[in-house]
N, C-alpha and C positions, 0 to 999 in steps of 0.2 A: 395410706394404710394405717398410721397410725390415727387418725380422725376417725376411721371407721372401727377402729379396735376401743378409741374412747367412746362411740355411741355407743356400741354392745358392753363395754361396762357400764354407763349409763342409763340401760334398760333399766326398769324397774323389778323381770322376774332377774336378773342374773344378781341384784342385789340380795331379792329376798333367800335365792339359795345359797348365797354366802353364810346369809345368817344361820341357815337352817344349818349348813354343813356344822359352821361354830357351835349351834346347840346341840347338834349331834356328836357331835366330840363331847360336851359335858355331859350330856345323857348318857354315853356310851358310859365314864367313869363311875356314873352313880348309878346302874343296873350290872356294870359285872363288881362293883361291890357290893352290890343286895345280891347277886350271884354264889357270890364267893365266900361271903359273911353272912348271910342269914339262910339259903335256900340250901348249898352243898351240903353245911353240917347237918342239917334234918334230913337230906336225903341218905347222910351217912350214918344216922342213926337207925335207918330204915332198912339197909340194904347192908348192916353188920361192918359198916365203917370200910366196904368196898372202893380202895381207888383204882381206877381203871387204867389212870395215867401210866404205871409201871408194867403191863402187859406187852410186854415185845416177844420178836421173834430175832434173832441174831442171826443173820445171813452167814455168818462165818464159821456156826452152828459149833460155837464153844459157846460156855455157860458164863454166865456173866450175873454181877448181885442184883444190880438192876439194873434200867435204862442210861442213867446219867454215866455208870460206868463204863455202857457199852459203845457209848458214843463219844466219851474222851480215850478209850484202845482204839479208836477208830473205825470201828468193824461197822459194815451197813446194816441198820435195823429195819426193820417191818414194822414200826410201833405202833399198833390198829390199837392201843389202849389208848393211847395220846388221841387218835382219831374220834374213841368211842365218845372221852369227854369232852372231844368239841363239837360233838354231834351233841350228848346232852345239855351243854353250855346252849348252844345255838336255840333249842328246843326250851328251855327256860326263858332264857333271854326274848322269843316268838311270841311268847304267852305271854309273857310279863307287858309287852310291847300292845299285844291285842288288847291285853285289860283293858292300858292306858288309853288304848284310839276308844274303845267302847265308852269307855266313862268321857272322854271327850267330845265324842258324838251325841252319847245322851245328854250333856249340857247344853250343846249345839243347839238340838233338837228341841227341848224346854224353852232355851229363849227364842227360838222360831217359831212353836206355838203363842208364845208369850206375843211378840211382834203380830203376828196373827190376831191375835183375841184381839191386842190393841187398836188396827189397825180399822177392824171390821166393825169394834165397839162406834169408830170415828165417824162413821157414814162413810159417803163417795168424796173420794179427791175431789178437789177443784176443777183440777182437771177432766174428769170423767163428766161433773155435772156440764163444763164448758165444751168439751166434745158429742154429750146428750143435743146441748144449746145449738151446736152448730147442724147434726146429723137431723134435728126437725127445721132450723132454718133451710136445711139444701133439699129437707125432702118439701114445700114447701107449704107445708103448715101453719098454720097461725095458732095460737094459745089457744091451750084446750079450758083452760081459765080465765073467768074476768075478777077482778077485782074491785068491787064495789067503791063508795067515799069514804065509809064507818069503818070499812078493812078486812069487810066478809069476802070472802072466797065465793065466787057462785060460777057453777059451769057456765059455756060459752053459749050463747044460742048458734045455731047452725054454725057450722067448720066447714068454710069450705077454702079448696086451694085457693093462694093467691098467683092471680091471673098475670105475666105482663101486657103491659099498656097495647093497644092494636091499632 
């Protein structure tokens, strides 16, 4: 059991989503503080300095100053403000997240044309010409080229299949 618990950490993908988890913890810290510190306050300049966070309902239907009061008297709340701003938290946070994959895809993208242009600038692999080489040797062709002693290129006279021996 344990041999087979170190081959599965072992894997290659269970590493990379370690990592991934780890960057997602620090990405998490630095979009709910672009959250929190640049995107609320202009939302709260927008919407006349609305927090939503204080909107409850007291189950116990006494008045209360606000939420934090209501929940060290003890009384059960409904707090669907608390709710609203994690609905809008989540929805900033969504977008913020989509930018970031768009613009990483668009980089993506660039240097996959990039690798493209280069690739195709290159001519044919080695390969492909030595897969050509073998596909007329098996169909059983002979050079559609001669080449002369000076170095000229001159077509074949007749091409015809080659025969085995009888």
């Amino acid at each position: 059991m344990i041999k087979e618990f170190r081959d599965f950490i072992a894997k290659g993908n269970v590493m990379d989503m370690a990592v991934g988890i780890i960057i997602g913890a620090a990405f998490t810290a630095i979009v709910s503080s672009m959250v929190s510190d640049l995107i609320e306050p202009i939302l709260g300049l927008v919407t006349g300095g609305t927090d939503f966070s204080n909107y409850f309902i007291a189950m116990d239907w006494n008045d209360y100053p606000g939420l934090s009061a209501a929940r060290d008297a003890g009384a059960p709340v409904f707090a669907y403000g608390s709710f609203i701003t994690a609905v809008i938290n989540f929805l900033i946070i969504a977008f913020v997240v989509f930018l970031l994959v768009k613009g990483v895809n668009r980089i993506k993208e660039t240097a996959m044309r990039k690798q493209v242009a280069e690739d195709s600038a290159a001519g044919p692999s080695s390969e492909a010409l030595l897969a050509e080489i073998r596909d007329l040797l098996a169909g059983g062709a002979t050079s559609q080229t001669v080449v002369r002693a000076g170095g000229d290129a001159a077509p074949a006279p007749e091409v015809t299949p080659a025969r085995p021996p009888a």
